[in-house]
C-alpha positions in Angstrom: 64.3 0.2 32.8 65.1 2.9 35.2 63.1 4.4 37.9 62.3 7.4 36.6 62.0 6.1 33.0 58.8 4.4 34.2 57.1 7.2 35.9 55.7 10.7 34.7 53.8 14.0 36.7 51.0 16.3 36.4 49.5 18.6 38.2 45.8 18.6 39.7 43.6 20.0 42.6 42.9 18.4 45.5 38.7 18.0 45.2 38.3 15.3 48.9 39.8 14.7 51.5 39.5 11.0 52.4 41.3 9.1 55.7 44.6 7.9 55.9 46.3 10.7 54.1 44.8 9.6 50.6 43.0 12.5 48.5 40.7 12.6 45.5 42.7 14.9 43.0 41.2 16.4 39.4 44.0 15.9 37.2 44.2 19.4 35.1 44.4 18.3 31.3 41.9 15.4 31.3 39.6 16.2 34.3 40.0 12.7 35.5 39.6 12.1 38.6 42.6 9.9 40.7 43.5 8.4 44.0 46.8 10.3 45.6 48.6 9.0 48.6 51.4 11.6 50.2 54.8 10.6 49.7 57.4 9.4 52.2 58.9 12.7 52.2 55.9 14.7 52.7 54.8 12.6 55.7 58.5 12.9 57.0 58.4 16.7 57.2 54.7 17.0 58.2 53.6 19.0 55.1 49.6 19.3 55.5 47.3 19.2 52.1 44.3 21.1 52.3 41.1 20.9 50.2 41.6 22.9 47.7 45.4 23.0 47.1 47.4 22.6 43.9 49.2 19.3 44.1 52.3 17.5 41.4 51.3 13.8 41.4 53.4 11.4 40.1 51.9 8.1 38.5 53.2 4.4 37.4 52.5 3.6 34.1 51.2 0.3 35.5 48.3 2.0 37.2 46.8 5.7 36.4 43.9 5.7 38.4 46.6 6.2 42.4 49.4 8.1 42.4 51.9 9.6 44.9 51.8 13.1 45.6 54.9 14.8 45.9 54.3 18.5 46.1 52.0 20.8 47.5 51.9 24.1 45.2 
């Protein structure tokens, strides 16, 4: 199994702000509500999340309750 085949994204807003670069985000179709950690990338280039913003999360299908966020809309 691939990488990509064992991974899938939707999109959310960003509802807390918690330490450590982890955020609380609403997931838009189910109103869950999931862990998200900022991606490698994001870290790299020093791309801030705000309360508020619209966020693409991507999840494992081994765990849907954390994901990794890897774009700020």
């Amino acid at each position: 199994m691939a990488k990509e085949d064992s991974q899938f994204r939707m999109e959310g807003e960003v509802v807390e702000v918690l330490p450590n670069a982890m955020f609380k985000v609403k997931i838009d179709d189910t109103e869950n509500i999931v862990l998200g950690v900022i991606s490698g990338k994001m870290r790299q280039h020093n791309i801030k999340i705000l309360l508020g913003d619209r966020v693409e999360i991507e999840f494992s299908v081994y765990d849907l309750t954390r994901g990794r966020i890897t774009r700020r809309r």
